[in-house]
N, C-alpha and C positions, 0 to 999 in steps of 0.2 A: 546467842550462847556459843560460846567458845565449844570446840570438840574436842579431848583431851585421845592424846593416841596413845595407844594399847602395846605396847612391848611386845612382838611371835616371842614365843616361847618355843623353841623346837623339840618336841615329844618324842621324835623319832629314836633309831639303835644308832648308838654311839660304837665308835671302831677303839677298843683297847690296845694301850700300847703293847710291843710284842719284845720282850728281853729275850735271850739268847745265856743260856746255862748248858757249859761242858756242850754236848751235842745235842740239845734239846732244846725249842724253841717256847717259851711260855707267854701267856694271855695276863698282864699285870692287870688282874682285879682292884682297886684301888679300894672300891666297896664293899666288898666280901673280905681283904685283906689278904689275896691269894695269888697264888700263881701257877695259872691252871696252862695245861699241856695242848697246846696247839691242836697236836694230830687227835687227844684223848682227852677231854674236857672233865671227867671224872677224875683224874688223874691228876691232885694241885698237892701245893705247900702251902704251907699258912707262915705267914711272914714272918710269927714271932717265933717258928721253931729254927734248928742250928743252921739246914739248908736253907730258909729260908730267910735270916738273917745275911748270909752271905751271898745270897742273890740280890737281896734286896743295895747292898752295899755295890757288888758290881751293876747292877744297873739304873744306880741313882733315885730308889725311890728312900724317901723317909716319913716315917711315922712321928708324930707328934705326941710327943709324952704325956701333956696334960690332958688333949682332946681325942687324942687317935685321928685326928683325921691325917692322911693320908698325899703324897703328894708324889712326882717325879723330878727331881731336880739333876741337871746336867752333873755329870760325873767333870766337866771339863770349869763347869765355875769355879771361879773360886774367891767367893765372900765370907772374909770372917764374921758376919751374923746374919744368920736368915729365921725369919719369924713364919711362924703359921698363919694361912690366910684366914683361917675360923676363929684364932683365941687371941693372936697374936702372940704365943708364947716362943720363948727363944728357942731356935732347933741348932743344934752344933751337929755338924756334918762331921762326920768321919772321916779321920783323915789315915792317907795311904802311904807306907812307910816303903 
């Protein structure tokens, strides 16, 4: 009998990306939809409000309109179509005037 191998799955704490807002360093939740304050973890945005719209725009994260889920994508790419990994629905990046 054949032995079929098992995928690790790693359980462990994952390290959040770390964006930079005005003089404050923020923890981009990706799962929570937030962006929580480095030095004060109590202390976030929530993505869809006005600060947090334009955080989210400077430091390349975008939300997916039909699924919410959530991604980082380089502020330096630059493809006119990127799709969501979950729905595959089309995401149009914001572009910088």
């Amino acid at each position: 009998m054949e032995q079929t191998k098992q995928q690790e799955i790693f359980t462990g704490p994952w390290a959040l990306p770390i964006v930079r807002y005005e003089t404050t360093m923020y923890f981009a939740d990706l799962r929570l939809q937030q962006f929580r304050d480095v030095s004060n973890p109590h202390n976030y945005v929530e993505f869809d409000s006005e600060k947090g719209k334009q955080m989210c725009e400077q430091g390349g994260v975008v939300v997916c309109r039909e699924c919410r889920m959530c991604a980082i994508i380089s502020t330096a790419l630059q493809k006119n179509e990127l799709r969501c990994m979950n729905c595959l629905a089309k995401i149009v990046p914001k572009v910088r005037l």
